[in-house]
C-alpha positions as CSV (number, residue, x, y, z in Angstrom):
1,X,0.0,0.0,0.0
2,X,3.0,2.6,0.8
3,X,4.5,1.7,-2.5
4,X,1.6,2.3,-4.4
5,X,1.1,5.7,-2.4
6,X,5.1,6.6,-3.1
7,X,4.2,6.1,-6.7
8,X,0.4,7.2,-7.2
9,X,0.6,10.3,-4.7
10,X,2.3,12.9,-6.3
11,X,0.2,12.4,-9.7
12,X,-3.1,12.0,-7.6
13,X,-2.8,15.8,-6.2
14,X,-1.0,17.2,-9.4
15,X,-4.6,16.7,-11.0
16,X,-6.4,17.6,-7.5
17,X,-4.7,21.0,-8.1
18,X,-5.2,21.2,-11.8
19,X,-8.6,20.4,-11.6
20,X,-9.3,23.4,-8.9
21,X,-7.3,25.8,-11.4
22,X,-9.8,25.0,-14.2
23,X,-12.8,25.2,-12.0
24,X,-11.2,28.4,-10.4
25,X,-10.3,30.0,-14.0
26,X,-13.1,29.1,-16.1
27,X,-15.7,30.3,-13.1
28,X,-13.7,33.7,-12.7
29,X,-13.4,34.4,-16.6
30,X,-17.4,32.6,-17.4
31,X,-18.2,36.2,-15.5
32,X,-16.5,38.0,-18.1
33,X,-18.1,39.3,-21.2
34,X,-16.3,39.8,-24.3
35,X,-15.8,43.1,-26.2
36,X,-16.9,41.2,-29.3
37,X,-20.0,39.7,-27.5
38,X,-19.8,36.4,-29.5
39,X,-20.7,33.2,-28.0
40,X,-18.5,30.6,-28.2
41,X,-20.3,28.8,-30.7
42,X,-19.9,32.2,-32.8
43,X,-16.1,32.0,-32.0
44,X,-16.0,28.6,-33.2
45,X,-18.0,29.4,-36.6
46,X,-15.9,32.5,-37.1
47,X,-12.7,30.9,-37.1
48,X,-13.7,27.4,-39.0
49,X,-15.1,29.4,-41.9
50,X,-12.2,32.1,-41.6
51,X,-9.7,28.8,-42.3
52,X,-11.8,27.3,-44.9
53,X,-13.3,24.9,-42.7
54,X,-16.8,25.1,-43.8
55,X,-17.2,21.7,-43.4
56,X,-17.1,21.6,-39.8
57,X,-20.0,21.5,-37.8
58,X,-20.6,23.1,-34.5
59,X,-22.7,21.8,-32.0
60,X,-23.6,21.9,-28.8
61,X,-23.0,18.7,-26.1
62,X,-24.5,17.8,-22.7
63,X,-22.3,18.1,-19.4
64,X,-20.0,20.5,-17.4
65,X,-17.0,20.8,-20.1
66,X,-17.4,18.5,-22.2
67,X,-15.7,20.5,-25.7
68,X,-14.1,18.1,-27.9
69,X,-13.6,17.8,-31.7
70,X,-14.8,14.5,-33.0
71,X,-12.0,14.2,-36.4
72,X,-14.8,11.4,-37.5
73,X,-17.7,13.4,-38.6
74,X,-15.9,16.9,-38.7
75,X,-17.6,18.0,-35.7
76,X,-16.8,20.4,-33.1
77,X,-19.2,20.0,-30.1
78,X,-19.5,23.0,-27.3
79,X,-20.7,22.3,-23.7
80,X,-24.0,24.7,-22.8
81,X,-21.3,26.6,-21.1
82,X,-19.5,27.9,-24.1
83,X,-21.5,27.2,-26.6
84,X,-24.4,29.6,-25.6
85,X,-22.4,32.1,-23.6
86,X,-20.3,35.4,-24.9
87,X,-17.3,35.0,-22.3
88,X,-13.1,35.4,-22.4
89,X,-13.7,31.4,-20.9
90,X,-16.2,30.4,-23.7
91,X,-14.1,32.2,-26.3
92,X,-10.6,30.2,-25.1
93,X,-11.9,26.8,-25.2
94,X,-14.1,27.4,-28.1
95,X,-11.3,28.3,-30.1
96,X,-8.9,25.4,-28.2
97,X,-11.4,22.9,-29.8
98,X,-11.5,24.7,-33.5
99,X,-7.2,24.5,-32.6
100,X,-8.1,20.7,-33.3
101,X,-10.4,20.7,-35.8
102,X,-7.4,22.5,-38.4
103,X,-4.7,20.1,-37.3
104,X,-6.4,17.5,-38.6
105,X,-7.4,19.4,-41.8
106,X,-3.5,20.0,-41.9
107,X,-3.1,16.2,-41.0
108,X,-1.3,17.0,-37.5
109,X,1.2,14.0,-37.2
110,X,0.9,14.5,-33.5
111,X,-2.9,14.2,-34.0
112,X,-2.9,11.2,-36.4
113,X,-0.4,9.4,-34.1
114,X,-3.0,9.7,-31.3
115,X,-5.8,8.6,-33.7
116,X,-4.0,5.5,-33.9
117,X,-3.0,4.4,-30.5
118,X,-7.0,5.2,-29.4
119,X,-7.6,1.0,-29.9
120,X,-4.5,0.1,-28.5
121,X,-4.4,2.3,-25.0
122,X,-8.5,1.0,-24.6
123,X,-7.2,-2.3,-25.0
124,X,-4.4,-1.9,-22.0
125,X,-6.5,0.0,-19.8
126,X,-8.8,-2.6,-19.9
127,X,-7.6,-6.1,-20.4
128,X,-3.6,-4.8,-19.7
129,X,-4.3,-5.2,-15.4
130,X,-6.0,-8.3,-15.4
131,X,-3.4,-10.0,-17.5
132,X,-0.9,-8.7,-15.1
133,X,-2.6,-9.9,-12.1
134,X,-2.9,-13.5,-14.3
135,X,0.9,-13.5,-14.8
136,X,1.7,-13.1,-11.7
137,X,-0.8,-15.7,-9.9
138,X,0.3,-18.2,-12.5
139,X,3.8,-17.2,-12.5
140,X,3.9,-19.3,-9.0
141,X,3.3,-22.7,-10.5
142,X,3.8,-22.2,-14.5
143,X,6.9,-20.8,-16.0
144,X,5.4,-18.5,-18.7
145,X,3.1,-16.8,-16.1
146,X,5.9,-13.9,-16.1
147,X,5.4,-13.7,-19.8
148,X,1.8,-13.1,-19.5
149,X,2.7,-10.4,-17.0
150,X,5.0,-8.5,-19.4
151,X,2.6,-9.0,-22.1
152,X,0.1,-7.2,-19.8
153,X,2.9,-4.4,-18.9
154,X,3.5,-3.6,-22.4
155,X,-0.2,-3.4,-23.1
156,X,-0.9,-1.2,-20.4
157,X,2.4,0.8,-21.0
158,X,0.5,2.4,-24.3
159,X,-2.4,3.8,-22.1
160,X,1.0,6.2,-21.1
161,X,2.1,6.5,-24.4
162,X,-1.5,8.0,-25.3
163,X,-1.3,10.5,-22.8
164,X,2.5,11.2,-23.8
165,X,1.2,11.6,-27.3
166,X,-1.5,14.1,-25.9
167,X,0.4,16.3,-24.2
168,X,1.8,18.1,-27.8
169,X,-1.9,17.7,-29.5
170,X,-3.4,19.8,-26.6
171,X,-0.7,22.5,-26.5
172,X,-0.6,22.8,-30.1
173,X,-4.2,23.5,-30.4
174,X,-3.8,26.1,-27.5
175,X,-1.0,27.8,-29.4
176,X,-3.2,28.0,-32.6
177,X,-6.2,29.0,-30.8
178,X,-4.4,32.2,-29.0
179,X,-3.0,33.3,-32.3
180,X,-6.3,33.0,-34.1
181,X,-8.1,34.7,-31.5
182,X,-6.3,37.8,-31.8
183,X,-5.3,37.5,-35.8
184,X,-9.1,37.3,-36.7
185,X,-9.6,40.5,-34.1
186,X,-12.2,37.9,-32.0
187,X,-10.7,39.2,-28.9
188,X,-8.5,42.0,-28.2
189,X,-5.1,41.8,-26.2
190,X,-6.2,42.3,-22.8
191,X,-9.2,39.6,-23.0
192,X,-6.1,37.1,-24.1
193,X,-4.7,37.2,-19.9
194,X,-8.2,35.2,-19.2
195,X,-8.4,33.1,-22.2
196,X,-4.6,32.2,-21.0
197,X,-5.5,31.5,-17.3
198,X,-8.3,29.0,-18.5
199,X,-6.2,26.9,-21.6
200,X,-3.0,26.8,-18.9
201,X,-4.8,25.5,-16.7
202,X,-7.0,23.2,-18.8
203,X,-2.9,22.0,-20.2
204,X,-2.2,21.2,-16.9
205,X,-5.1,18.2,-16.2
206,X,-3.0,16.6,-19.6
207,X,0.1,17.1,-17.9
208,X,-0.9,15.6,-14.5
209,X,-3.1,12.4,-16.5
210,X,0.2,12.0,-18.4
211,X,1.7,11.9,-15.1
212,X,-0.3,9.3,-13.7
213,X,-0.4,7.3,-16.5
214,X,3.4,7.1,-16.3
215,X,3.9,6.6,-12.7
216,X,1.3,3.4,-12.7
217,X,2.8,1.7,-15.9
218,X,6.3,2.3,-13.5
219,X,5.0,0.8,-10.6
220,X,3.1,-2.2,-12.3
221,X,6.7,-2.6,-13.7
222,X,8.1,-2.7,-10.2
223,X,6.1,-5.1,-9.0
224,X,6.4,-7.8,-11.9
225,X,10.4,-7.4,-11.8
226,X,10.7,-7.2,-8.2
227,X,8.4,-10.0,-7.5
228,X,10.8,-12.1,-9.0
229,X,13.7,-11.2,-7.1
């Protein structure tokens, strides 16, 4: 149990604290209203079709944050939160999303490299931690129990690669997203401090899941190589 703490720990409140610095940052810059007055499902639209991106839809989504780009049926989908409301916080993540939807019109490698480890990191999150636990109780009375263990590792191992792989996806589409906003005169230079506070902040929950991801595929590793001496 104290291994697992020395190892999980330091992740576990890295995302308690990155979590209270979205909620704190979106909450604080939800209250303030843009010069521009555009929702962020008019942000969105203005920057898609101001890249050529006609193509992309806009939407809106159920639940407390729950933007994403879906690169399967060209569709950008807002929470309530953005998509109806003309704030610096609905204006930043509105445009963080639309970041997305243009690297993969400019085929991101980044991007397409995540695309493709999607079936492989569900597969080790799932199945990878039983097949540890397997190798290990059968590594007691059959010899290639430790083999099945690896096997496991490895396939839970690319649950951290994802997130690894995430971390340069989400900060590129930041970086476009701030340029855009003030290129395309959406939002001026001192509106950019908020949208900043909220997309840093938003980085770090990538950071600290990359983080945990990490620090669990270490310890698993720890326990299978240990165990055996």
């Amino acid at each position: 149990m104290i291994l697992y703490l020395l190892f999980a720990a330091p992740a576990f409140f890295l995302g308690l604290w990155a979590q209270w610095r979205v909620k704190r940052n979106f909450n604080k810059y939800s209250q303030v209203r843009t010069a521009s007055n555009l929702t962020g499902a008019e942000v969105a639209r203005r920057m898609l079709d101001s890249e050529g991106l006609y193509h992309v839809k806009v939407e809106e989504s159920h639940g407390w944050l729950s933007d994403h780009y879906d690169p399967r049926d060209k569709t950008l989908r807002l929470s309530p939160d953005v998509y109806r409301i003309p704030s610096v916080a609905a204006a930043g993540i509105a445009a963080h999303e639309m970041g997305h939807a243009l690297q993969d019109e400019v085929g991101y490698r980044p991007l397409r490299m995540r695309s493709v480890l999607v079936p492989a990191a569900q597969f080790g999150s799932n199945l990878g931690v039983w097949m540890m636990f397997g190798g290990m109780i059968l590594q007691s009375f059959l010899q290639f129990g430790i083999w099945i263990a690896i096997i496991g590792l490895l396939a839970y191992g690319m649950t951290a690669v994802f997130s690894l792989v995430t971390l340069p996806v989400e900060f590129d589409a930041s970086n476009r997203a701030k340029k855009l906003l003030v290129s395309h005169g959406i939002l001026g230079s001192n509106e950019m401090e908020g949208v900043n506070r909220v997309l840093n902040a938003a980085a770090l929950t990538y950071v600290a899941a990359a983080v945990q991801a990490v620090m669990s595929a270490l310890y698993w590793a720890f326990i299978i190589f240990g165990g055996r001496d």
